[in-house]
C-alpha positions, -999 to +999 in steps of 0.1 A: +331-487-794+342-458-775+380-459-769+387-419-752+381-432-714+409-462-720+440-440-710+425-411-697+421-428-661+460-438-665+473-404-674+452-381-650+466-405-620+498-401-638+496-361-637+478-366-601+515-379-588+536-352-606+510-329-591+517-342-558+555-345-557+562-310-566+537-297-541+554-319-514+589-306-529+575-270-528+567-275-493+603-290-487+623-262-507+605-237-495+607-248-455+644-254-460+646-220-474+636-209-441+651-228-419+687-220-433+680-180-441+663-181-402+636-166-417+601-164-400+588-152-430+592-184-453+584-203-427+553-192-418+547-195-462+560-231-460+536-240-434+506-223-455+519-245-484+518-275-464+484-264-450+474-261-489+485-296-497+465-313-467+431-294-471+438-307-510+440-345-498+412-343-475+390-331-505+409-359-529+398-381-500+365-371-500+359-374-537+363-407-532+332-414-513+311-399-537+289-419-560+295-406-595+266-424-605+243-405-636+236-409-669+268-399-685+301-404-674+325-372-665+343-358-694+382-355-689+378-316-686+354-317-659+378-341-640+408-316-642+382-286-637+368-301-604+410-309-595+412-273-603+387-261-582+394-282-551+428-264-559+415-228-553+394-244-524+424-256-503+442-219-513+413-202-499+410-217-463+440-220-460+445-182-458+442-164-427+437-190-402+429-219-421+417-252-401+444-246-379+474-266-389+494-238-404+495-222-373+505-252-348+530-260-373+543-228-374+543-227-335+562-255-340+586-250-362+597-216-356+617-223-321+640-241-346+643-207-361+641-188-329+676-185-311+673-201-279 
């Protein structure tokens, strides 16, 4: 009888929502940072982060769709290495100009900053 699958689901969805609740609070921290130093600089990083998070979901998303069918099942280090690497995915687009979010968040964001 093989027993190491029976919590492994539980605690990877477990460290999935730790995962996910300090990025968001990142993201929070780092755009109130911003907003109350009126700087454009950690702004423009918060909406990166934010950026980061959301290319991270849609490939969460996406992983989802995907047969896993095959002879053997994943083992609980590929699981984390593939969360890994969809990681360092989401880090690199979202650099430079990313899909785009970044910057329309920024844009709108920063007039908060701005003085009008």
């Amino acid at each position: 009888m093989n027993i190491s699958n029976i919590n492994a689901n539980k605690y990877s969805n477990i460290l999935n929502t730790k995962k996910e609740k300090i990025e968001s609070k990142s993201f929070e921290d780092t755009l109130n940072k911003a907003v109350e130093k009126q700087d454009e600089k950690e702004l423009k990083k918060a909406c990166t982060e934010f950026e980061q998070y959301f290319v991270n979901q849609l490939f969460q998303e996406m992983k989802k769709t995907v047969h896993s069918g095959g002879l053997m099942q994943k083992s609980q280090g590929e699981k984390i290495f593939e969360d890994m690497l969809y990681d360092e995915y989401s880090k690199e687009i979202s650099k430079g100009k990313g899909i785009g979010i970044s910057e329309m968040l920024y844009k709108q964001l920063s007039r908060s900053i701005k003085p009008q």
